[in-house]
N, C-alpha and C positions, 0 to 999 in steps of 0.2 A: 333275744338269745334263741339261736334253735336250739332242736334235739337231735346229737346224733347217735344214731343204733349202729353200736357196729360188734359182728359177728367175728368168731373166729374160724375156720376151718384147717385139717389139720391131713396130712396121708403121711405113711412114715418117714420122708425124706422131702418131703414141703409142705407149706401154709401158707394161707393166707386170712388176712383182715378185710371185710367187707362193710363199709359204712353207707349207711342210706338218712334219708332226711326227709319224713313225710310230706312236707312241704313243696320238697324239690325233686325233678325229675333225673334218673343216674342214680351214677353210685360210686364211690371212691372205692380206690384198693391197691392193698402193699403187699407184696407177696415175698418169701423167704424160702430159703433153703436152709435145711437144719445139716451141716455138716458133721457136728456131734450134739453128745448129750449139754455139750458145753457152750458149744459154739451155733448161730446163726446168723446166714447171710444176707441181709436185706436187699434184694435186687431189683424190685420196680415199686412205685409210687405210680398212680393214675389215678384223676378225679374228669369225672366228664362236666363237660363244658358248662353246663346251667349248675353247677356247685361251686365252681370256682370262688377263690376268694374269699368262698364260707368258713375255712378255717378245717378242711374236710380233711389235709394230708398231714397237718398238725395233730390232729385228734387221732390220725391214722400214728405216727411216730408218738405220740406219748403214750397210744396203748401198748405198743411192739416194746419198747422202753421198760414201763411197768411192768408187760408179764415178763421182759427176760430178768430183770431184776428179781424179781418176786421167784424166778426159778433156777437165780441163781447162773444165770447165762450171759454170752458175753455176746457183739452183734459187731458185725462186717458190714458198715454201712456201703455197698458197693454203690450203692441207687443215689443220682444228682441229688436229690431231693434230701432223704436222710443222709447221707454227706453232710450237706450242707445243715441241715438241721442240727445235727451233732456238733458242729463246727461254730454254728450261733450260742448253744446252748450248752457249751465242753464241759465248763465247772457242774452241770446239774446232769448230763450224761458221761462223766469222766469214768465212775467207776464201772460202767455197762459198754462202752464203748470201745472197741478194737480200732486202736490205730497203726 
């Protein structure tokens, strides 16, 4: 099992998720657009090459997931990745999810 750290960063109108893996070399990341205080738009997923497959842009979607939940916010997966992630996982992202 690794460990992955991932950070959040935030400016008034985007943000993004930054995971790393002391292990591994890189670093994964999702980045959003905060449209309202209600609404975010998940617009890119990227994990670089030596992370892949570690579970990097999973870890990265069920933090985005959690914190909007937990603030109450609702997410525009526009990004392949969370798309499709939301679309595996509908019944446990139904209520945070914009479709």
């Amino acid at each position: 099992m690794i460990n992955i750290k991932i950070v959040r960063e935030d400016t008034d109108t985007k943000g993004r998720y930054i995971a790393r893996v002391d292990e591994l070399e890189g670093e994964g990341e999702l980045t959003f657009s905060k449209a309202s205080e209600q609404l975010i738009i998940v617009d890119h997923t990227a994990v670089s090459d030596g992370m892949r497959g570690k579970g990097i842009a999973r870890a990265l979607a069920t933090r985005v997931i959690s914190d909007a939940r937990d603030a109450g916010q609702r997410i525009v997966p526009l990004c392949p990745f969370m798309r499709s992630y939301a679309d595996r996982h509908h019944e446990e992202t139904a209520d945070v999810i914009q479709r």
